[in-house]
C-alpha positions as CSV (number, residue, x, y, z in Angstrom):
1,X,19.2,3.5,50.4
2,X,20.3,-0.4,50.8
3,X,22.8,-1.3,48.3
4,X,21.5,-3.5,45.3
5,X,17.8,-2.4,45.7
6,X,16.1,-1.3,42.8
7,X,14.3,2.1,43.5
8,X,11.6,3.7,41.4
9,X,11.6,7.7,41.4
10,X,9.1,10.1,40.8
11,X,10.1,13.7,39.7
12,X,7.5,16.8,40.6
13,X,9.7,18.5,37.8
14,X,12.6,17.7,35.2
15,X,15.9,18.2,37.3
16,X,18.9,15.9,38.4
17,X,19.6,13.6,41.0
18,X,22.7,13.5,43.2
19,X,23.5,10.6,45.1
20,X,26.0,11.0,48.0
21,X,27.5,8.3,50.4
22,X,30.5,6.1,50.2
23,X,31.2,4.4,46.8
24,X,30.8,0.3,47.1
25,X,34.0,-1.1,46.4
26,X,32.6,-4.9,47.8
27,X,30.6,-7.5,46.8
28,X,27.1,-6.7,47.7
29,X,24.6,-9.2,48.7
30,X,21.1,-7.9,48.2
31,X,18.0,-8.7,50.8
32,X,16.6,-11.9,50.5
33,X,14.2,-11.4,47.1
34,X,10.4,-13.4,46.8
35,X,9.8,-16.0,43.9
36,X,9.2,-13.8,41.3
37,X,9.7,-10.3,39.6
38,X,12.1,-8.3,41.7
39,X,13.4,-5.0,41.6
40,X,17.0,-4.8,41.9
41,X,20.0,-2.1,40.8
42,X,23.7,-2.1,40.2
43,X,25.0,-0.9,43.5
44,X,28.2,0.5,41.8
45,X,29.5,3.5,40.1
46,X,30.9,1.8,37.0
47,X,29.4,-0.7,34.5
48,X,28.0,-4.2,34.9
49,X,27.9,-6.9,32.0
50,X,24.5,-8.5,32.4
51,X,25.2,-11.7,31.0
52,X,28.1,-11.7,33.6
53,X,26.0,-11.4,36.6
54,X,22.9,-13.5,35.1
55,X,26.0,-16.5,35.0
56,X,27.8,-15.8,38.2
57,X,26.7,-19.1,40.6
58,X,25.5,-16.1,42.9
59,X,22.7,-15.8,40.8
60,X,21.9,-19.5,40.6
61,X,18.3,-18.7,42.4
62,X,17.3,-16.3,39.1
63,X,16.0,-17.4,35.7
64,X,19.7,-17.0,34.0
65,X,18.6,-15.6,30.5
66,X,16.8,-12.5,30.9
67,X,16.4,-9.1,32.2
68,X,14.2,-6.4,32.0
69,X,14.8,-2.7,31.8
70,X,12.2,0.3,31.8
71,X,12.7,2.5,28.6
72,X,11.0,5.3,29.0
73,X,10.8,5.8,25.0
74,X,8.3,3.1,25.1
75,X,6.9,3.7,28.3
76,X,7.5,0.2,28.8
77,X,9.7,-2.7,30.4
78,X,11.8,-4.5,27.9
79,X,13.4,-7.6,27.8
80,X,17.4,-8.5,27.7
81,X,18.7,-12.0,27.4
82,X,21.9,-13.4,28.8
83,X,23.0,-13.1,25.1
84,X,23.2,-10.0,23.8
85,X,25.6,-9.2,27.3
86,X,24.2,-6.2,28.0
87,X,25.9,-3.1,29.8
88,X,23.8,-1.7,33.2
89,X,25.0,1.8,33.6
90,X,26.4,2.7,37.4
91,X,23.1,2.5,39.8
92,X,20.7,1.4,36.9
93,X,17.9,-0.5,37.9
94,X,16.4,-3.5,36.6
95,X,14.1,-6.4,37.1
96,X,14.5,-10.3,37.5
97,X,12.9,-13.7,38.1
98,X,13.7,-15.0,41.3
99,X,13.0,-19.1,40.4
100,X,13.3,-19.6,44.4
101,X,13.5,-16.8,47.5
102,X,16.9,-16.1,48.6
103,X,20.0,-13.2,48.2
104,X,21.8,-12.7,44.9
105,X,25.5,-11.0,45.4
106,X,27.1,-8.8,42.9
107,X,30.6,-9.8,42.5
108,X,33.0,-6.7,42.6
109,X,35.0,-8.2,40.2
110,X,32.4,-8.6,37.4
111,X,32.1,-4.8,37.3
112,X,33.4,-3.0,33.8
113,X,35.4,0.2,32.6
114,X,33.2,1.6,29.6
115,X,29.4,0.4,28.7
116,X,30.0,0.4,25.2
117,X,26.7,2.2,24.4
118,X,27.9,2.7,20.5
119,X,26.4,-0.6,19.2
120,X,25.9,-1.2,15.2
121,X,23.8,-4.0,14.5
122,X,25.1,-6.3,11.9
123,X,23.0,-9.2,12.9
124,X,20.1,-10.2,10.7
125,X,17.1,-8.8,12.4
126,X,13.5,-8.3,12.0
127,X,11.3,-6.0,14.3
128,X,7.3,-5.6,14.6
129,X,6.1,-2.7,15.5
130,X,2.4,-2.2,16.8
131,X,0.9,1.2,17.8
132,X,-2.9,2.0,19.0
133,X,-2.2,5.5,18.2
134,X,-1.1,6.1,21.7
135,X,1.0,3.4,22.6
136,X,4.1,1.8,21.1
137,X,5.3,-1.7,20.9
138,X,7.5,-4.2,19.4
139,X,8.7,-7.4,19.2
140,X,12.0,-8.4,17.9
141,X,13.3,-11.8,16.1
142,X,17.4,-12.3,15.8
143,X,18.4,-14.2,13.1
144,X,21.7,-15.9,14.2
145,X,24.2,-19.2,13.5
146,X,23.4,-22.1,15.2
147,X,19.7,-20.9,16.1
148,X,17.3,-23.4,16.6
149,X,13.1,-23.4,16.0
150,X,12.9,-24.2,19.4
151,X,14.0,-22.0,23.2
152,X,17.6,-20.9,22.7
153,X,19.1,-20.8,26.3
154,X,19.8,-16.9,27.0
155,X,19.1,-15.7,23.7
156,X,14.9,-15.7,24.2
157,X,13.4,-13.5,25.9
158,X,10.0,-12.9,27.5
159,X,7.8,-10.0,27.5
160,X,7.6,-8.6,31.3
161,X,4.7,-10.5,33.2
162,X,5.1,-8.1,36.5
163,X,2.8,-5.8,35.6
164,X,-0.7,-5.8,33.2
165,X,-0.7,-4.5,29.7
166,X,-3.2,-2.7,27.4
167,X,-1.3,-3.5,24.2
168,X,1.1,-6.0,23.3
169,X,3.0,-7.7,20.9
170,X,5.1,-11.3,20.9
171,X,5.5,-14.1,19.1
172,X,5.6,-17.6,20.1
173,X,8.3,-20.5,19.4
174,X,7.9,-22.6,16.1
175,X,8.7,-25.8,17.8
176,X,8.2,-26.7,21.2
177,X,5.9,-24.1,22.0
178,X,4.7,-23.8,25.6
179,X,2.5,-20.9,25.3
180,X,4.9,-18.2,26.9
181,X,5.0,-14.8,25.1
182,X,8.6,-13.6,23.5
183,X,9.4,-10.1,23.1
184,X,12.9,-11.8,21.6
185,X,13.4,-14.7,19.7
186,X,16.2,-16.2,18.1
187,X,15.8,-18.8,14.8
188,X,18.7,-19.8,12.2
189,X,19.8,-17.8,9.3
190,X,18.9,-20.3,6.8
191,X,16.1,-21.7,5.0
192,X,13.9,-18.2,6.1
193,X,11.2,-19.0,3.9
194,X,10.3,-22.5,5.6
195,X,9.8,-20.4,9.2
196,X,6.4,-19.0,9.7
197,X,6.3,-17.3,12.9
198,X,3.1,-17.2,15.0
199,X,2.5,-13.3,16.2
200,X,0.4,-12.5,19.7
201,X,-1.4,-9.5,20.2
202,X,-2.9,-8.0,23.3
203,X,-5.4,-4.9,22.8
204,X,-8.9,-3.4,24.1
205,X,-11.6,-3.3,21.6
206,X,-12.3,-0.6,18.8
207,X,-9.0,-0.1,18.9
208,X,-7.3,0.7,15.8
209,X,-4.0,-0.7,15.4
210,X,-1.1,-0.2,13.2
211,X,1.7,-2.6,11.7
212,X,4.9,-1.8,10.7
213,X,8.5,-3.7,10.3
214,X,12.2,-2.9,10.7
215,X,14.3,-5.7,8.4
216,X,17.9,-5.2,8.9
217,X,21.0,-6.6,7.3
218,X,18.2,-9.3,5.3
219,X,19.1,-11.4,2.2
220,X,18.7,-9.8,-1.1
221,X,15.2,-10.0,-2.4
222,X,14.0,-11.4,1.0
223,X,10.5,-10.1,1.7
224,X,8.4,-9.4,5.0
225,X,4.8,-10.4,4.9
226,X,2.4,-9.8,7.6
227,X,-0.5,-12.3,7.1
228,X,-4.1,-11.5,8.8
229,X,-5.8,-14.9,9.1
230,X,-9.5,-13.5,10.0
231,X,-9.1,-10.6,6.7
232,X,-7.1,-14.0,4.7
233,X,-4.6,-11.0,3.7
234,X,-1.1,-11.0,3.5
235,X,0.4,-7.4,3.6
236,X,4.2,-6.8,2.7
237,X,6.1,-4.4,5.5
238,X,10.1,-4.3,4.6
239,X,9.5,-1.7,1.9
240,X,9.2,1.6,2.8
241,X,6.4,3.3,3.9
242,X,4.8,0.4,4.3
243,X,1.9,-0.6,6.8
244,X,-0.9,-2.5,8.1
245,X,-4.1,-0.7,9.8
246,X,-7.1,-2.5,10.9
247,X,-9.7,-1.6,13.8
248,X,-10.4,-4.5,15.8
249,X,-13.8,-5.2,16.8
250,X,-13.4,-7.3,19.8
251,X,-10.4,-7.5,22.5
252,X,-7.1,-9.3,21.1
253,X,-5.3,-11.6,23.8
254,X,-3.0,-14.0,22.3
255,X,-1.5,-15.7,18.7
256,X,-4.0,-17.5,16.5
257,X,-4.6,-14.4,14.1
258,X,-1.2,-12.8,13.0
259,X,1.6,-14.0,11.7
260,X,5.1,-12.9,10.3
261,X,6.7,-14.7,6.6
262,X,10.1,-14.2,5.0
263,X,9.7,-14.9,1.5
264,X,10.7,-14.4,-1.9
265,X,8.2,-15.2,-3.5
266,X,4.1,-13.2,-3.5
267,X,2.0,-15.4,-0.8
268,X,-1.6,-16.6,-1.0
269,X,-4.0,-18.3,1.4
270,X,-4.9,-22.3,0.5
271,X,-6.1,-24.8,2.9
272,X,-3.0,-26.8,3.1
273,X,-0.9,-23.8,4.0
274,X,-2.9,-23.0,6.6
275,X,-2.9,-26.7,7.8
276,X,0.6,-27.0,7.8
277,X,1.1,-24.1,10.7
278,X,-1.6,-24.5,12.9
279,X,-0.2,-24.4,16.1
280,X,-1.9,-26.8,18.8
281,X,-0.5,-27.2,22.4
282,X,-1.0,-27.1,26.0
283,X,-2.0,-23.9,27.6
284,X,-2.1,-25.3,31.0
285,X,-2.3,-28.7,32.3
286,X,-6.4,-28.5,31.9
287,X,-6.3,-26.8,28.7
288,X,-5.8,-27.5,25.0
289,X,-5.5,-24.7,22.6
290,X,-5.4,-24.1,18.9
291,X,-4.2,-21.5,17.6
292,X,-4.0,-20.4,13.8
293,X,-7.6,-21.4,12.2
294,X,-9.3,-19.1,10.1
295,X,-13.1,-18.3,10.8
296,X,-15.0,-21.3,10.6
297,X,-16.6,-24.4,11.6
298,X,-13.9,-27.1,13.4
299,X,-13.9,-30.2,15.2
300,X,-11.1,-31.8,17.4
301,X,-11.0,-35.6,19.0
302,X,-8.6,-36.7,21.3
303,X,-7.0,-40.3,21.5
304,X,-5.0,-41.8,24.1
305,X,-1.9,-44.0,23.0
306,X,-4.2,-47.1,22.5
307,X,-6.7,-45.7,20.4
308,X,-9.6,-44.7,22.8
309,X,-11.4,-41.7,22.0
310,X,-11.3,-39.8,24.9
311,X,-12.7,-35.8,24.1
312,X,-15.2,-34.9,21.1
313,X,-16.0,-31.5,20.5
314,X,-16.9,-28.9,18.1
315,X,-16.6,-25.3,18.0
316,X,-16.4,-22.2,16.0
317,X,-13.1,-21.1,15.5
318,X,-12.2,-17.2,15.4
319,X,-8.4,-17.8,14.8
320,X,-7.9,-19.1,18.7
321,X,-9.4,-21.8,20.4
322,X,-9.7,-23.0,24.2
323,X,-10.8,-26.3,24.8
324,X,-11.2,-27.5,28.4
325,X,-9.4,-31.0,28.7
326,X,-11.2,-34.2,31.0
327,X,-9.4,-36.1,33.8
328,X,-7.1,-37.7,31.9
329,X,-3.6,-39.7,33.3
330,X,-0.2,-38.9,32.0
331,X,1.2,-39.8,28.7
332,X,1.0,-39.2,24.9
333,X,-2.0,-38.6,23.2
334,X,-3.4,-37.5,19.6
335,X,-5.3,-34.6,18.6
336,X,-7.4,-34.9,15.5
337,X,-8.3,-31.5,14.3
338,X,-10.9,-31.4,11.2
339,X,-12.3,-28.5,9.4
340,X,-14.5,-28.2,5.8
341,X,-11.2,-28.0,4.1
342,X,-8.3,-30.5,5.9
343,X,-7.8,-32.9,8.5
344,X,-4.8,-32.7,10.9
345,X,-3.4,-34.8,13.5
346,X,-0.7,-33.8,15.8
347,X,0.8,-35.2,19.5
348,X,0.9,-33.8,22.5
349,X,2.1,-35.1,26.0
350,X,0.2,-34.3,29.0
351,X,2.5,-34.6,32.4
């Protein structure tokens, strides 16, 4: 076996594996890994801090804020970001994002006595939960000081795009969204009931899925609303017991439908509260999308920076719309999104 190689096993039956060998007691500098999700594993017989190794300038050619680790209670990969440091047990494997091919060394130095494994949350945290009745997922917002509506550097992180999924869940970033899909996100630990937070669902068809919610360590009288923007329901989840169960008719791939509130207060659907939080944005560089309109006839118009109407289109929305962008040059434009009940303009800056 070649030291810092990540190595999946099989078993024909439950048992143990022995390794045997010489302990590594060196740096180890893995083979030269592809752009992309690679397969790598702490070469040593004691504990590595992740965030450690994510920062060494060894690792410069990885994306610096995120693992991912296979739990086999999920039967899943799941995300861990440079900032919740944490512990790979001696020869765990794990996967990372190689930003450009080349080696990555583990330091002998960066290696650690105990991995800590007791760990008590005291964090403010709220977790989604989504099962088809065979399959369990979650995704996972951290409520922390100094957290921003926008990407926290190694504190988000990413739901594992090296391998396809049948169901998912994610949300997406209140400000600055790109598009990309968070199994962890961070926001601040104030004003909670200003940040509605856009929820993404992957899932086959006649499916029926299940909601549920973990809130931990949460303000007194805080409440956790799911709200369904096709059913125009909001469903409360912090209380025990409590769940959301619908059967979706056609296949679920992306935000637009779902989304999570913390509130004090009971919520209701009006057409200015909808307006406020749809989400429009970039998809790719040929593609606009809108995300977060109920059922219904829409509109949208695009303006360059002078004025000059440059798309006009209208569509029916089922809570996520793609709209296929012209030839158009660099620079800021305005999208003008009208339905029966509001009009909304928002910018956007295609590069």
């Amino acid at each position: 076996m070649i030291s810092g190689t990540g190595y999946s096993t099989k078993l024909a039956a439950a048992g143990d594996i022995s390794f045997t060998g010489t302990l590594n007691t060196i740096d180890v500098e893995t083979l030269s890994l592809s752009e992309g999700y690679n397969l790598i594993g702490n070469p040593y017989t004691s504990y590595i801090n992740s965030a450690t190794f994510l920062g060494a300038s060894t690792s410069s050619n990885l994306d610096q804020t995120q693992i991912w680790l296979w739990n086999q209670g999920l039967d899943d990969y799941e995300v861990k970001t440079a900032g919740s440091d944490w512990v790979l047990s001696p020869t765990q494997g794990f996967f990372v994002k190689a930003t450009s091919a080349g080696t990555v060394t583990f330091d002998k130095n960066n290696q650690a006595i105990t991995g800590n494994t007791f760990q008590r949350a005291s964090k403010t945290i709220l977790k989604l939960w989504i099962t088809d009745g065979e399959k369990n997922r979650y995704t996972k917002i951290d409520y922390i000081p100094n957290g921003t509506k926008g990407f926290d550097y190694g504190f988000e992180g990413e739901t594992f795009g090296g391998a396809s999924n049948s169901l998912s869940v994610f949300t997406h970033l209140l400000e600055e969204n790109q598009g990309k899909n968070y199994q962890v996100q961070t926001l601040p630990n104030t004003d909670y009931e200003t940040m509605i937070i856009p929820v993404g669902v992957i899932a086959a068809a006649d499916k029926e899925l299940t909601f549920t919610a973990e809130a931990m360590n949460f303000p007194t009288d805080l409440k956790v609303y799911l709200e369904d923007r096709v059913t125009n329901t909001f469903t409360r989840l912090d209380e025990a017991n409590t769940k959301y169960k619908i059967t979706v008719t056609n296949t679920l791939d992306g935000i637009g439908r779902f989304y999570l509130h913390t509130s004090q207060k009971a919520l209701s659907v009006t057409p200015n509260f909808v307006a406020e939080h749809v989400s429009i944005y970039k998809a790719n560089s040929s593609t606009l999308r809108i995300a977060g309109l109920s059922q219904g006839k829409a509109s949208v118009k695009l303006f360059n920076i002078l004025g000059r109407e440059v798309l006009n289109t209208s569509f029916t929305s089922n809570g996520l719309k793609d709209i296929a962008l012209p030839r158009l040059a660099k620079g800021v434009y305005v999208v003008q999104l009208t339905t029966g009940a509001f009009k909304v303009n928002k910018k956007i800056i295609l590069e």
